[in-house]
SEGUSE-222200 format. One record per atom (N, C-alpha, C): x, y, z; residue number from 1. Coordinates in steps of 0.001 Angstrom, whole numbers, plus 500000, padded with zeros to 6 digits. Layout:
REM SEGUSE-222200
<atom c1="X" c2="Y" c3="Z" num="NUM"/>
...
***
This chain:
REM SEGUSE-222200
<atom c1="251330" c2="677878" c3="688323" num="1"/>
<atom c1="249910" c2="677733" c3="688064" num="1"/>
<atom c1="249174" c2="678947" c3="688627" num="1"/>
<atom c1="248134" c2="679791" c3="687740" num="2"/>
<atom c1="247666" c2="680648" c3="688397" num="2"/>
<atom c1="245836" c2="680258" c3="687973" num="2"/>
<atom c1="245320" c2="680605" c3="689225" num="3"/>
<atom c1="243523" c2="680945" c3="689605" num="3"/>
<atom c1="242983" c2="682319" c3="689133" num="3"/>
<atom c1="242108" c2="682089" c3="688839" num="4"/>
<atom c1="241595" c2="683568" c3="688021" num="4"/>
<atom c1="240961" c2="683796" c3="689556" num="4"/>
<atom c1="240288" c2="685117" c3="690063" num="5"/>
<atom c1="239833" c2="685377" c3="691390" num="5"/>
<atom c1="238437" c2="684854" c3="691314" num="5"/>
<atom c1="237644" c2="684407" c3="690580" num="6"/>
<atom c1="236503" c2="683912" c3="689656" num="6"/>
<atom c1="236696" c2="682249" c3="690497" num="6"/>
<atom c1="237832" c2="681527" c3="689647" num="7"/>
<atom c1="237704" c2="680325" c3="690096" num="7"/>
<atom c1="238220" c2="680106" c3="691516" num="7"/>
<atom c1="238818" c2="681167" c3="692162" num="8"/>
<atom c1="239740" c2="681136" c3="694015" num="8"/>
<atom c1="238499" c2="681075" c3="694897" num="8"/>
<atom c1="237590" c2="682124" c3="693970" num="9"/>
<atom c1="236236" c2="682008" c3="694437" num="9"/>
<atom c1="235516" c2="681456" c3="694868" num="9"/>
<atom c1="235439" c2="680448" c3="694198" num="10"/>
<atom c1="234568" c2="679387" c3="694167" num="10"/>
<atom c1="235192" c2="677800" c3="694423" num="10"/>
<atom c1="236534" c2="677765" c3="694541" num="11"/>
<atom c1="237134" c2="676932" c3="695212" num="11"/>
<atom c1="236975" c2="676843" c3="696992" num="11"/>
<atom c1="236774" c2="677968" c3="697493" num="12"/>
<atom c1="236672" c2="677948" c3="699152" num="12"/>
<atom c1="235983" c2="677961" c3="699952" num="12"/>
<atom c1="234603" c2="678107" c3="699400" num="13"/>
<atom c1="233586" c2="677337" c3="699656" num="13"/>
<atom c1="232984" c2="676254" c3="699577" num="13"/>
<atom c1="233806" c2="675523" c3="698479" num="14"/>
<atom c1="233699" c2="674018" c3="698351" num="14"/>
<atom c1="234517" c2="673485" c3="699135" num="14"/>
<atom c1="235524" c2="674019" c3="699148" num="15"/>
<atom c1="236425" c2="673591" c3="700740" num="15"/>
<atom c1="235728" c2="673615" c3="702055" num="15"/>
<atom c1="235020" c2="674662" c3="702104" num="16"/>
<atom c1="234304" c2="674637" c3="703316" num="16"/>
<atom c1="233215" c2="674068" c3="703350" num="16"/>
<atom c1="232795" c2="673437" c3="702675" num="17"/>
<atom c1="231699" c2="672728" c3="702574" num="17"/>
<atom c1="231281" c2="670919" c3="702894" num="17"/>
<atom c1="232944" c2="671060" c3="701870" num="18"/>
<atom c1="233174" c2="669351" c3="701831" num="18"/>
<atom c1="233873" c2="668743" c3="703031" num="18"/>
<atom c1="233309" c2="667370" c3="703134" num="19"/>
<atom c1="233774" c2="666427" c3="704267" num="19"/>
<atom c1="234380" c2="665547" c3="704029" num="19"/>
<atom c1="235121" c2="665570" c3="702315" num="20"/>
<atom c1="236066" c2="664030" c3="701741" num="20"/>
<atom c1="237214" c2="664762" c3="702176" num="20"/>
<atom c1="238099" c2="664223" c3="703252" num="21"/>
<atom c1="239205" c2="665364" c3="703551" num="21"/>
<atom c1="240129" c2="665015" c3="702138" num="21"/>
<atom c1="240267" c2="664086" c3="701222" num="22"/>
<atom c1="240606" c2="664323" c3="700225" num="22"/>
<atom c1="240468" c2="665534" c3="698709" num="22"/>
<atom c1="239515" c2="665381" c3="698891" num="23"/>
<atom c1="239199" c2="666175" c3="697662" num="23"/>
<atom c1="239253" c2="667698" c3="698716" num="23"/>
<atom c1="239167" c2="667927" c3="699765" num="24"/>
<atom c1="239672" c2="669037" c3="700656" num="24"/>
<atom c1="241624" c2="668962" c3="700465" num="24"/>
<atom c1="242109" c2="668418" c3="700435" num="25"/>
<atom c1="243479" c2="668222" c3="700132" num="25"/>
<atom c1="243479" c2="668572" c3="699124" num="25"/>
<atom c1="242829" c2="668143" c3="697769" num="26"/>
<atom c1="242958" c2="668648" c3="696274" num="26"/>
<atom c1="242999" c2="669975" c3="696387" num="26"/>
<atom c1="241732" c2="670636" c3="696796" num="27"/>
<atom c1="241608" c2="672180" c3="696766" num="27"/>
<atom c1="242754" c2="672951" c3="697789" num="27"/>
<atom c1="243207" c2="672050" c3="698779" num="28"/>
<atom c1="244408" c2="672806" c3="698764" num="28"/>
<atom c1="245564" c2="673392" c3="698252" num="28"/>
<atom c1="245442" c2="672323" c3="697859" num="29"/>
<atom c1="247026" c2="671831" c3="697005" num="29"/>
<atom c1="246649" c2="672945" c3="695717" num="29"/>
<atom c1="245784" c2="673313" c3="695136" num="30"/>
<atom c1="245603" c2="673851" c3="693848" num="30"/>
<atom c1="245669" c2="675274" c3="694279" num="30"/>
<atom c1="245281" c2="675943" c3="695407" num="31"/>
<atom c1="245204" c2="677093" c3="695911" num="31"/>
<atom c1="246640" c2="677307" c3="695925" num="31"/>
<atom c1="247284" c2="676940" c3="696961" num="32"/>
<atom c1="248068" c2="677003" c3="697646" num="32"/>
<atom c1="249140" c2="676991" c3="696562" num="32"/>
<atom c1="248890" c2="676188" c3="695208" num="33"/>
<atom c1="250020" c2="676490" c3="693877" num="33"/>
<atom c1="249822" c2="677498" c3="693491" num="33"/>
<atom c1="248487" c2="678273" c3="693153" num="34"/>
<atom c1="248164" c2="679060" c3="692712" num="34"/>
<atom c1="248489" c2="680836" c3="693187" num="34"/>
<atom c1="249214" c2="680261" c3="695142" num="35"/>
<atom c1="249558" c2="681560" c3="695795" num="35"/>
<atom c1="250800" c2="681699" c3="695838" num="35"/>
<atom c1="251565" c2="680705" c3="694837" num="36"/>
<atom c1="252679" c2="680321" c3="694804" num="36"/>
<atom c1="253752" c2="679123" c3="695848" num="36"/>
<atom c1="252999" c2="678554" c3="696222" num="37"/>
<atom c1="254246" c2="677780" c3="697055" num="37"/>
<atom c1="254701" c2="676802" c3="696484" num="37"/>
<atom c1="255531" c2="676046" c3="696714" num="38"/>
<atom c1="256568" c2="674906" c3="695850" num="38"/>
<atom c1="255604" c2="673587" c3="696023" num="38"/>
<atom c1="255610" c2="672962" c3="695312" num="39"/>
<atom c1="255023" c2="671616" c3="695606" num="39"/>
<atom c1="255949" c2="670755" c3="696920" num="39"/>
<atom c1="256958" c2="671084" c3="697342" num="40"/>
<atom c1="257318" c2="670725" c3="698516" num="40"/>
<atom c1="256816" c2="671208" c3="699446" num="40"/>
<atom c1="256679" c2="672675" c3="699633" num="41"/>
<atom c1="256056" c2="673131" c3="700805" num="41"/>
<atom c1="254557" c2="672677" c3="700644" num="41"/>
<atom c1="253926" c2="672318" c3="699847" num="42"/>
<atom c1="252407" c2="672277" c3="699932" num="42"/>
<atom c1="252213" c2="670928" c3="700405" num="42"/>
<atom c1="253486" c2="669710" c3="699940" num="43"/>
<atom c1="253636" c2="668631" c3="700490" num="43"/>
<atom c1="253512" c2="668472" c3="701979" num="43"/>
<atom c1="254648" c2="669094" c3="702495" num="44"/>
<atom c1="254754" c2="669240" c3="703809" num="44"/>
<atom c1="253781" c2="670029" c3="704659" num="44"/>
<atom c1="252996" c2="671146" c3="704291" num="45"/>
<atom c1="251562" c2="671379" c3="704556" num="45"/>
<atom c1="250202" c2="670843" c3="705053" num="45"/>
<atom c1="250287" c2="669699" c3="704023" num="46"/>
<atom c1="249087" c2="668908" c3="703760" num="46"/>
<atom c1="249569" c2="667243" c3="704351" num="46"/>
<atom c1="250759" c2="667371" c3="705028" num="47"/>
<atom c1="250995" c2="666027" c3="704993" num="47"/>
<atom c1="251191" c2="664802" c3="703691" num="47"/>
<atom c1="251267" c2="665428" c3="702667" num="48"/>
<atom c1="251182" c2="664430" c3="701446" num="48"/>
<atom c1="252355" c2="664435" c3="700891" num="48"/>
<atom c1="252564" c2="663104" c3="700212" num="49"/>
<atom c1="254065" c2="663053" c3="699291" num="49"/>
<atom c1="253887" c2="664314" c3="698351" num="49"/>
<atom c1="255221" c2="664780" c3="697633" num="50"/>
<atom c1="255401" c2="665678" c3="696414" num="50"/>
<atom c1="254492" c2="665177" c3="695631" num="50"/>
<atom c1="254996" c2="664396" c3="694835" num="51"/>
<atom c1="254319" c2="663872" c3="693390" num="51"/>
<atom c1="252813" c2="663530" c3="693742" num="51"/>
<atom c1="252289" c2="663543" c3="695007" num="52"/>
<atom c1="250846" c2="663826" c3="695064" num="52"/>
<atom c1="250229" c2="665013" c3="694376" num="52"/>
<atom c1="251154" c2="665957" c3="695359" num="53"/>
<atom c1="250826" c2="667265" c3="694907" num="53"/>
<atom c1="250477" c2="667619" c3="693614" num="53"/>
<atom c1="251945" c2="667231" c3="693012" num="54"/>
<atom c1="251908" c2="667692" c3="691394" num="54"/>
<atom c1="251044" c2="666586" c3="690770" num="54"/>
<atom c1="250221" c2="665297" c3="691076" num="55"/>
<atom c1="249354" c2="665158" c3="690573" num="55"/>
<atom c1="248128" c2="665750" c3="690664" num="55"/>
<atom c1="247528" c2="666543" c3="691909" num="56"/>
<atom c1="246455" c2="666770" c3="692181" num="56"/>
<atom c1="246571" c2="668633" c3="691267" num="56"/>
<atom c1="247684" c2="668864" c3="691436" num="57"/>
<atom c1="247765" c2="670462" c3="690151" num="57"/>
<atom c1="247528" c2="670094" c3="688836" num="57"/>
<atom c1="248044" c2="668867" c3="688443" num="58"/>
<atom c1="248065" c2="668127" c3="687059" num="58"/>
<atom c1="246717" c2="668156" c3="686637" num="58"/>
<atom c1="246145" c2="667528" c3="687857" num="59"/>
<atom c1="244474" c2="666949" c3="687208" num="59"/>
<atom c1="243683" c2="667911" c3="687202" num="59"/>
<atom c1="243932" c2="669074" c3="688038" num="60"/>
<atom c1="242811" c2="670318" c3="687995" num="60"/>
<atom c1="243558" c2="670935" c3="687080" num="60"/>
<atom c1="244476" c2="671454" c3="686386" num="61"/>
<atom c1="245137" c2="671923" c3="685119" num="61"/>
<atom c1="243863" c2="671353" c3="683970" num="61"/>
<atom c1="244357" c2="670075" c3="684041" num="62"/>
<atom c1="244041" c2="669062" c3="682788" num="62"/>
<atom c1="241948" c2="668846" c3="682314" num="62"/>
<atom c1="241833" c2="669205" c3="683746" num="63"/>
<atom c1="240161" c2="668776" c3="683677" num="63"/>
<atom c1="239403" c2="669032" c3="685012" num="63"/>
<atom c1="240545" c2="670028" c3="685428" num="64"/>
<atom c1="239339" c2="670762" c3="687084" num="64"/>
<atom c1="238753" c2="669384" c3="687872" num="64"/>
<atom c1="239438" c2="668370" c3="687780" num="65"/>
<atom c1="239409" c2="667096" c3="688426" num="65"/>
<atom c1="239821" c2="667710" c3="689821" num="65"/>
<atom c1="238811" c2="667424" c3="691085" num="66"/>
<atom c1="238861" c2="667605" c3="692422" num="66"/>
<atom c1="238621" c2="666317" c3="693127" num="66"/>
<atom c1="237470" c2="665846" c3="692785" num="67"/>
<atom c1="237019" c2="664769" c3="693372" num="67"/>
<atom c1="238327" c2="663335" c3="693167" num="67"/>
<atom c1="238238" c2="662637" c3="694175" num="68"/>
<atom c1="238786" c2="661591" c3="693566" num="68"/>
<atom c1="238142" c2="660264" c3="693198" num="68"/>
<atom c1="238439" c2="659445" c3="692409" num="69"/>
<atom c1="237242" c2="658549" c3="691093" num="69"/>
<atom c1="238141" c2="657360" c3="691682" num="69"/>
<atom c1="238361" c2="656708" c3="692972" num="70"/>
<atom c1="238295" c2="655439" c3="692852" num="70"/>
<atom c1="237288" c2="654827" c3="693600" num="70"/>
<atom c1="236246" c2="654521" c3="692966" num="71"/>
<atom c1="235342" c2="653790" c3="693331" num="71"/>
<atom c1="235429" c2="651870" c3="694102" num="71"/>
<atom c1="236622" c2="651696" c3="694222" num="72"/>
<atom c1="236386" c2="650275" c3="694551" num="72"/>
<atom c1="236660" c2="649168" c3="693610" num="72"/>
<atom c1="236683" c2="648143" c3="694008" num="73"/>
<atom c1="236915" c2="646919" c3="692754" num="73"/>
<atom c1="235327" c2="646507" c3="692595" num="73"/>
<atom c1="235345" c2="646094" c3="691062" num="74"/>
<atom c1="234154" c2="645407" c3="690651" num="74"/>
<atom c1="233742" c2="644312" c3="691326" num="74"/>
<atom c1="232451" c2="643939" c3="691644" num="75"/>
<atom c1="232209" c2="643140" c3="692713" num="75"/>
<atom c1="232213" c2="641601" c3="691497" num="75"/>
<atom c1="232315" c2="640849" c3="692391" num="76"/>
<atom c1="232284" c2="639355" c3="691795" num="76"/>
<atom c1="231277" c2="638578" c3="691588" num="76"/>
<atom c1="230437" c2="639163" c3="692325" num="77"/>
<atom c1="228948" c2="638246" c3="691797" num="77"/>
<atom c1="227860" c2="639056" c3="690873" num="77"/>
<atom c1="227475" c2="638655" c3="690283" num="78"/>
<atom c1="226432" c2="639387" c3="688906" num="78"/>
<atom c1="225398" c2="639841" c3="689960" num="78"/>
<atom c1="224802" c2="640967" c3="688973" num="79"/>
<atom c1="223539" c2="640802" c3="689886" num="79"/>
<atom c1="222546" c2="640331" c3="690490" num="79"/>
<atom c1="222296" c2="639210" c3="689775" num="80"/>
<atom c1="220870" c2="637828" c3="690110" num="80"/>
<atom c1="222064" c2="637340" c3="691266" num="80"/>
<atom c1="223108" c2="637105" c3="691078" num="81"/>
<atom c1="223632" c2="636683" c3="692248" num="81"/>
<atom c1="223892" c2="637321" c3="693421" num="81"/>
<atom c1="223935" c2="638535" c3="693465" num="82"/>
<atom c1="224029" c2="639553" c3="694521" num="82"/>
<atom c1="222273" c2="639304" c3="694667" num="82"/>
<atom c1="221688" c2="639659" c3="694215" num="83"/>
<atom c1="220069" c2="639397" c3="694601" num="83"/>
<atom c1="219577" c2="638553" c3="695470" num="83"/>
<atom c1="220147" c2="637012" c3="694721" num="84"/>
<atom c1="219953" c2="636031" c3="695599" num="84"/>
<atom c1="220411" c2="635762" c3="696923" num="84"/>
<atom c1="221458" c2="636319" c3="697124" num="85"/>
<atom c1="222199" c2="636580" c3="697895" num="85"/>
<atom c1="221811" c2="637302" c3="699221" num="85"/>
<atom c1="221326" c2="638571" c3="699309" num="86"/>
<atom c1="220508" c2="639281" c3="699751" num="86"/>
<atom c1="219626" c2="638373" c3="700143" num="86"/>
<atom c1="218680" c2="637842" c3="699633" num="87"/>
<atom c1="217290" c2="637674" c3="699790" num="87"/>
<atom c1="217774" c2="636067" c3="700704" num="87"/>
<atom c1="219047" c2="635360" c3="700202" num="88"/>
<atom c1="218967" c2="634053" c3="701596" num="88"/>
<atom c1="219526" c2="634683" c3="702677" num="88"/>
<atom c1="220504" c2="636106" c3="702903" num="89"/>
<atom c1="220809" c2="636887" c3="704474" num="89"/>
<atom c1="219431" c2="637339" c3="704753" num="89"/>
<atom c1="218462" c2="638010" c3="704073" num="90"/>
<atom c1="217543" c2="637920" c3="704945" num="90"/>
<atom c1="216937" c2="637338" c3="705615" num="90"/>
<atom c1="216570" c2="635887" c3="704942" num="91"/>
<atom c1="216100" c2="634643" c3="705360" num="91"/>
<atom c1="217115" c2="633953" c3="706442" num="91"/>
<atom c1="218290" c2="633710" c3="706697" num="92"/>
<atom c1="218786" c2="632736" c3="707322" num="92"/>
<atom c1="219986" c2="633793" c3="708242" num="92"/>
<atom c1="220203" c2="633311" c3="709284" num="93"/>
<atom c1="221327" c2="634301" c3="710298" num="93"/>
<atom c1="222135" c2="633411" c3="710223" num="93"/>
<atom c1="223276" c2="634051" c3="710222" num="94"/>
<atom c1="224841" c2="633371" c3="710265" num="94"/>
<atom c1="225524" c2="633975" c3="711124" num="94"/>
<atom c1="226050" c2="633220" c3="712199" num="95"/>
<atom c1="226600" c2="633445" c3="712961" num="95"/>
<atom c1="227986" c2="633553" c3="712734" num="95"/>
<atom c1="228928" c2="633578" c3="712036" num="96"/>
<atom c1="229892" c2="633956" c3="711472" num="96"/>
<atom c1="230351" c2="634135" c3="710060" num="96"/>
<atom c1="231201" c2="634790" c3="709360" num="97"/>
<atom c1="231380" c2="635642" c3="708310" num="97"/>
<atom c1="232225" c2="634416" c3="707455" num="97"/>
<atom c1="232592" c2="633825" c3="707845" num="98"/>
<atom c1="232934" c2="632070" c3="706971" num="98"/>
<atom c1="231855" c2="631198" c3="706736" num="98"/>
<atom c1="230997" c2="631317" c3="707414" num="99"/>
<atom c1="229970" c2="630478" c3="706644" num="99"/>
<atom c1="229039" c2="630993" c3="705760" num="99"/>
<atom c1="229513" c2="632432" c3="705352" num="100"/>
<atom c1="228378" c2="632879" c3="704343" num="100"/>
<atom c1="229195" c2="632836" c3="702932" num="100"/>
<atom c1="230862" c2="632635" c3="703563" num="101"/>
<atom c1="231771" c2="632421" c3="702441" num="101"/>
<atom c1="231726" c2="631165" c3="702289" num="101"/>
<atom c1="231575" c2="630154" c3="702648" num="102"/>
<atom c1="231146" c2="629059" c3="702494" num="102"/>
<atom c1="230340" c2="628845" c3="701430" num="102"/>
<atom c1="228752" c2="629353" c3="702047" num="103"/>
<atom c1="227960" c2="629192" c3="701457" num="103"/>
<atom c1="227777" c2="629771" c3="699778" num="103"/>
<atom c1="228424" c2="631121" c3="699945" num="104"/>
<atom c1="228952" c2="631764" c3="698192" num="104"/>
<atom c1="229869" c2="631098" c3="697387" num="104"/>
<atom c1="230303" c2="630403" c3="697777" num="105"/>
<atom c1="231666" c2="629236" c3="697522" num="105"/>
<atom c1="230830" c2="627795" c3="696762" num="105"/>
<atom c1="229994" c2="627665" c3="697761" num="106"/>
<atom c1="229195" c2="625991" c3="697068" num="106"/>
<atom c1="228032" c2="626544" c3="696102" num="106"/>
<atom c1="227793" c2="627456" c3="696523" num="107"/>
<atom c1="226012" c2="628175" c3="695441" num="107"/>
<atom c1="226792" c2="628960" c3="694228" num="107"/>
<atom c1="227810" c2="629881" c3="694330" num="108"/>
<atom c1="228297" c2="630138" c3="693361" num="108"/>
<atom c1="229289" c2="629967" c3="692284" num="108"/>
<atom c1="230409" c2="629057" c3="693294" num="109"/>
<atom c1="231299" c2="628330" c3="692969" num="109"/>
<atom c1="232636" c2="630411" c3="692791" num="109"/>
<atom c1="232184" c2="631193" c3="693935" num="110"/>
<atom c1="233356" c2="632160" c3="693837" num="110"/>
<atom c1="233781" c2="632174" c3="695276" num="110"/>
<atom c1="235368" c2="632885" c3="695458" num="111"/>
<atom c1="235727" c2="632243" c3="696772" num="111"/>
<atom c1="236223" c2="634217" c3="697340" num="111"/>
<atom c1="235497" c2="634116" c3="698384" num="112"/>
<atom c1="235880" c2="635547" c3="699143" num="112"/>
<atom c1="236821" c2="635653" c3="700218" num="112"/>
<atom c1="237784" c2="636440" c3="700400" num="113"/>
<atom c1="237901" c2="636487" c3="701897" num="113"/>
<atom c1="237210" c2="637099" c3="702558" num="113"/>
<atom c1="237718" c2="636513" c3="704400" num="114"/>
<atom c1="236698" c2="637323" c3="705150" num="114"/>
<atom c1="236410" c2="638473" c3="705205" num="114"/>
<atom c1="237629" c2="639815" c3="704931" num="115"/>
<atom c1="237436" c2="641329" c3="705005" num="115"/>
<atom c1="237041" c2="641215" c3="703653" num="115"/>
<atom c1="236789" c2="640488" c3="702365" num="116"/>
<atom c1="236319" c2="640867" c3="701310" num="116"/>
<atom c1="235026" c2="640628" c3="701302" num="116"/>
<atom c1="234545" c2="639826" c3="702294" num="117"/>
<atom c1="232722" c2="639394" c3="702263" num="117"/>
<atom c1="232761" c2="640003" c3="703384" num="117"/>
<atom c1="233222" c2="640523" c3="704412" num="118"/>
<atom c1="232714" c2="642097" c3="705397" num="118"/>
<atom c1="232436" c2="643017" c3="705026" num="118"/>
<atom c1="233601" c2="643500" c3="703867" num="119"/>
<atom c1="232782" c2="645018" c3="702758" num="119"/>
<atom c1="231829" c2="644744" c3="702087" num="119"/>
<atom c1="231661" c2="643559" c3="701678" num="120"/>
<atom c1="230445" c2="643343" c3="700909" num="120"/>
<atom c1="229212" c2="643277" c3="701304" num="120"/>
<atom c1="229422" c2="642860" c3="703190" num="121"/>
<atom c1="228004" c2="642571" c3="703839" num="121"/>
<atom c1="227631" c2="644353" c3="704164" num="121"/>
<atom c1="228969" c2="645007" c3="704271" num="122"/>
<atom c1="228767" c2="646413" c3="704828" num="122"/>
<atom c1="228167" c2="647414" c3="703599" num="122"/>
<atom c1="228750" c2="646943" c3="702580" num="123"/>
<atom c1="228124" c2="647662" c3="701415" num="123"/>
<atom c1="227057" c2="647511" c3="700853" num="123"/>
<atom c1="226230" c2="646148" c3="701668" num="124"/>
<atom c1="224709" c2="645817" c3="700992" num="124"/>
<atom c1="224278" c2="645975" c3="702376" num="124"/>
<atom c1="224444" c2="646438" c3="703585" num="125"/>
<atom c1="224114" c2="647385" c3="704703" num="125"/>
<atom c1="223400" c2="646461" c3="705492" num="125"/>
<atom c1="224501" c2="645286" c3="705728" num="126"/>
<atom c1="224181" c2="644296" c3="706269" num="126"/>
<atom c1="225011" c2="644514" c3="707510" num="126"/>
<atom c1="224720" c2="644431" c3="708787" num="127"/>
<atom c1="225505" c2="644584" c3="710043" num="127"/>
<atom c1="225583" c2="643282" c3="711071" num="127"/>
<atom c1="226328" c2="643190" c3="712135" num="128"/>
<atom c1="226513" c2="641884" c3="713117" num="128"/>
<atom c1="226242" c2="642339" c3="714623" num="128"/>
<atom c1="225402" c2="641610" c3="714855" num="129"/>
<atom c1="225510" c2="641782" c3="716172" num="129"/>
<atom c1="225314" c2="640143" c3="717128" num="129"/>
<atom c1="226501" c2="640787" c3="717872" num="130"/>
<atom c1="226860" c2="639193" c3="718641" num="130"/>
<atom c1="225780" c2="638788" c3="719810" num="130"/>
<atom c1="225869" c2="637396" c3="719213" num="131"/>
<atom c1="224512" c2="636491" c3="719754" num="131"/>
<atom c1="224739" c2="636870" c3="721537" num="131"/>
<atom c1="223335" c2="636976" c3="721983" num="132"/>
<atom c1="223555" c2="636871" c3="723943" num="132"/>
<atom c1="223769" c2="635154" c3="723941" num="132"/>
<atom c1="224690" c2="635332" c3="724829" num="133"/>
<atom c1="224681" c2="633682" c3="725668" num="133"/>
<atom c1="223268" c2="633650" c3="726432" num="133"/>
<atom c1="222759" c2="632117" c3="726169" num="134"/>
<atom c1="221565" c2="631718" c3="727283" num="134"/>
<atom c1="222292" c2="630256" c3="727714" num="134"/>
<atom c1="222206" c2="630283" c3="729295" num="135"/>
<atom c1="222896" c2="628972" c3="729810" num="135"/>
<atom c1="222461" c2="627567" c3="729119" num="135"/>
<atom c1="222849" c2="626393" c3="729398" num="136"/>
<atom c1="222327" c2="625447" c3="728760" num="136"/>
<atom c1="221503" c2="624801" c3="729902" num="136"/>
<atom c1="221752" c2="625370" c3="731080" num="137"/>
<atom c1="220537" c2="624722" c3="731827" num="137"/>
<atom c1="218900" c2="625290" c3="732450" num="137"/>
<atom c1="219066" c2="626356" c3="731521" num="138"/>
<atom c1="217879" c2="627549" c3="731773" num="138"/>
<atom c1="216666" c2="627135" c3="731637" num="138"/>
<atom c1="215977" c2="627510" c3="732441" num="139"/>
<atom c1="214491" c2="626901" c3="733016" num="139"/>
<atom c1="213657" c2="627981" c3="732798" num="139"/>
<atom c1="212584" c2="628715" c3="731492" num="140"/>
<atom c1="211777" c2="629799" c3="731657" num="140"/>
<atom c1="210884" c2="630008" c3="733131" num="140"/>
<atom c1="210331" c2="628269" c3="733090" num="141"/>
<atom c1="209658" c2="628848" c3="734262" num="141"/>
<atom c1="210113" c2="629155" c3="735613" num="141"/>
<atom c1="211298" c2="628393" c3="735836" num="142"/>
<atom c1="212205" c2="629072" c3="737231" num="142"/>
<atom c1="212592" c2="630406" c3="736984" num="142"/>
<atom c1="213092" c2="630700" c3="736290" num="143"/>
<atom c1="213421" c2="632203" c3="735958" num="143"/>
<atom c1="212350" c2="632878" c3="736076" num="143"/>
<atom c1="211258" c2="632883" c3="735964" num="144"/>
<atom c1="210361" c2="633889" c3="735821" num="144"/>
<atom c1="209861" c2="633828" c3="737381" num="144"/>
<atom c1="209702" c2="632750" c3="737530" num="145"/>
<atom c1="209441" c2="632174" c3="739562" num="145"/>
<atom c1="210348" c2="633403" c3="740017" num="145"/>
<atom c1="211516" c2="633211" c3="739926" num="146"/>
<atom c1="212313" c2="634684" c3="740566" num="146"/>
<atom c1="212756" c2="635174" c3="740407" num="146"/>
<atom c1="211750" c2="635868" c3="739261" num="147"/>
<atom c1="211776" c2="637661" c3="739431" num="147"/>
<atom c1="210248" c2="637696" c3="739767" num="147"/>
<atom c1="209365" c2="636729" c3="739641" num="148"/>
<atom c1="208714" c2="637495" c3="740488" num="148"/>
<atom c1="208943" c2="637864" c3="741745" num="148"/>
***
């Protein structure tokens, strides 16, 4: 495989630029064919299997494909249901990540696991933070008696 000095060009600054250490692996791998080394040595280079390699030469051959296009699995709830969804986490706190699968389970009748409704709370930029304990025998106004 050979790089015109045009496209070597402009490959190594996108290397230096980018922070997907993948698609930084692509532009290796395509250089590094292009200066001649074996798809084994570029393997062992980059840490990656062979037939990585020669896929990631394949796809920039075929269509200057760098980036990589897996976006994720299609989510399971429609959008009015992702909506609704949203709008009762805003409204109501759940103290654990089974009862919101629960709750998507009886309202929607779809069933998640827990790391599958964690990416989902993380991908609609929903976060947890664990409740403080307050004793069960706590008295505001003694407490406040001493600290004054």
């Amino acid at each position: 495989m050979e790089l015109t000095p045009q496209e070597k060009t402009q490959l190594l600054p996108l290397h230096a630029q980018n922070r997907d250490q993948r698609t930084c692996d692509r532009i290796k791998a395509v250089i590094h064919a292009s200066d001649g080394w074996s798809a084994q040595d570029i393997a062992a280079a980059l840490l990656i299997h062979e037939t990585t390699v020669w896929q990631h030469i394949h796809d920039y051959v075929q269509s200057k494909k760098l980036q990589p296009e897996n976006g994720g699995s299609k989510s399971q709830l429609s959008q009015a249901q992702t909506q609704e969804l949203i709008t009762h986490l805003s409204e109501y706190t759940y103290s654990e990540t089974k009862q919101i699968i629960i709750f998507v389970k009886e309202r929607f009748g779809i069933s998640y696991s827990v790391a599958g409704m964690t990416k989902w709370l993380h991908h609609h930029h929903f976060g947890y933070k664990k409740p403080k304990g307050v004793a069960h025998k706590f008295d505001e106004v003694k407490q406040q008696a001493f600290i004054d």
